[in-house]
N, C-alpha and C positions, 0 to 999 in steps of 0.2 A: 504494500500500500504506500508507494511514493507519491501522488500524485494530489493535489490539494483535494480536487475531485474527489477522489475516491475517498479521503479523509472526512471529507463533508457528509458524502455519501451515510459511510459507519456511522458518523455521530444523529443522522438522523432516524439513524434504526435505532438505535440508543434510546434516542429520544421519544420514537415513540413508546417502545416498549416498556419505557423507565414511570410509566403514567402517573406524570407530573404536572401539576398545572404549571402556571407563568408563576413565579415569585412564590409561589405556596408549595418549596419544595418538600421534598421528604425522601427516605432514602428510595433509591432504583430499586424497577423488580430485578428480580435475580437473571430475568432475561435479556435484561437491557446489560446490565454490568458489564460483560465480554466486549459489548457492540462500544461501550462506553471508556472502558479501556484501552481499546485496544485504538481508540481514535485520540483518546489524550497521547498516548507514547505516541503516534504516528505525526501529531503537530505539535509536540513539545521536539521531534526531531527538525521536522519542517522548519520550525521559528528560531532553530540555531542554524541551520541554515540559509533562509531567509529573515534572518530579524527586521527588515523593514519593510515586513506584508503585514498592515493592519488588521484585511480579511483573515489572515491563522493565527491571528494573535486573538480576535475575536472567536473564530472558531473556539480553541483552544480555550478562552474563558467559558462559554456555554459547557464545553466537556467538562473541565472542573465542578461549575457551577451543579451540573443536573447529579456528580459524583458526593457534592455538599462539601467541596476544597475551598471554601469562602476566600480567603486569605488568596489562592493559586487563582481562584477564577477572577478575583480582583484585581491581582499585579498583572494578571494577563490583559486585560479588558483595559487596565489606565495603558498598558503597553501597546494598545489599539487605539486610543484616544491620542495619546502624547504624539503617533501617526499620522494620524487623521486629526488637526483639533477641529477640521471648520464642519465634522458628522455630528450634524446636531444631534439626531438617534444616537447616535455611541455615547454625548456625551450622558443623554437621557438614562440610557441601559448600568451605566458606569453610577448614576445617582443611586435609581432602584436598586438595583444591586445590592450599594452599599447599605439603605435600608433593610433590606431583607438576611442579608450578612449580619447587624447587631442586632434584629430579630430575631435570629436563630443564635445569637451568641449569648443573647439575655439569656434567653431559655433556656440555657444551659444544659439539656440534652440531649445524650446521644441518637443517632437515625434508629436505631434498635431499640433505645429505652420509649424514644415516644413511637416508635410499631407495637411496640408491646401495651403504651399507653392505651392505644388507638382500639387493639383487640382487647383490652382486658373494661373499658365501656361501652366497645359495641356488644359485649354480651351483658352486660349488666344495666346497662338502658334498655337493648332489647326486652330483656327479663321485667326488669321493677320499675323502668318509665324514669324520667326525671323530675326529682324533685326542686330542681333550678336552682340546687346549692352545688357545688363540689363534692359531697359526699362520697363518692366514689372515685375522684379524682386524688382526694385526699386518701382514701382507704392503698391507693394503687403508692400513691406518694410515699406514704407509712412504710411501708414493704419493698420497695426499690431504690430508695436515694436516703441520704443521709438527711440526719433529723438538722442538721443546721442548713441547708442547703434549701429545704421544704419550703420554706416564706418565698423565698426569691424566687421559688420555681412557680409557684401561684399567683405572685404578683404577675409577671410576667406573662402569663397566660392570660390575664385579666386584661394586662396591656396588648394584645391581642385580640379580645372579646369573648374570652372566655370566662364568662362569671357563674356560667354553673356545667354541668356533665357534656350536656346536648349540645351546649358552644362551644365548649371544647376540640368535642369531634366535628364540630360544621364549620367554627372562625379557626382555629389553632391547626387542625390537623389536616382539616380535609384541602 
């Protein structure tokens, strides 16, 4: 896979497979992952040898980004901006981003711990319904993350819209 093409190509199989909305990311399905790998190594080679292609340097932030490299898809993306400055879109992309980056950094957790979030109230809403407190968010909370760690991780999801179970899984997760 030499060929920017083709690298574009992968990352869009990636992408769809990884079903992810825009900015509302979360980790890839396990089928995207390969298509999503295998298209970062392929433009992280491309951009050392091309380092003054805006397009693989954009590329190459999108592959980070949908992987949840906040940090990698960031240097990448201002590495396509500082390119390109007069793409008003990049530098738009390069904003949201970085909103969605300390989004997910507040949060503080990991793509796994909030998968695990995500299935451990879709059965327990499904079951007992929401009471539009956290009750169950917090029960998950109790049992997976540390007792000091628990505030910030709540606040945070409220900074999001999550202020009870069912917001959770519809403003935070989904």
């Amino acid at each position: 896979m030499d060929s920017l093409l083709e690298l574009k190509d992968e990352l869009i199989k990636g992408k769809k497979l990884a079903m992810q909305g825009s900015y509302q990311r979360r980790a890839p399905s396990k089928k995207a992952i390969p298509h999503l790998l295998a298209s970062r190594k392929g433009l992280k080679e491309y951009v050392e040898q091309h380092p003054t292609d805006a397009f693989a340097w954009q590329l190459l932030s999108q592959a980070e980004e949908y992987l949840l490299n906040y940090k990698a898809a960031l240097s990448a993306l201002q590495n396509a901006v500082t390119l390109n400055k007069k793409d008003r879109k990049l530098v738009k992309k390069l904003v949201l981003l970085k909103e969605q980056a300390n989004k997910w950094h507040e949060l503080d957790l990991s793509p796994e711990e909030l998968g695990s979030l995500e299935a451990f109230l879709d059965e327990k809403v499904d079951i007992q319904g929401c009471d539009h407190t956290l009750l169950y968010t917090k029960e998950w909370l109790d049992t997976h993350i540390s007792v000091s760690k628990k505030a910030k991780v709540v606040k945070a999801l409220q900074n999001q819209g999550g202020f009870c179970d069912c917001e959770v899984l519809m403003n935070v997760i989904d």
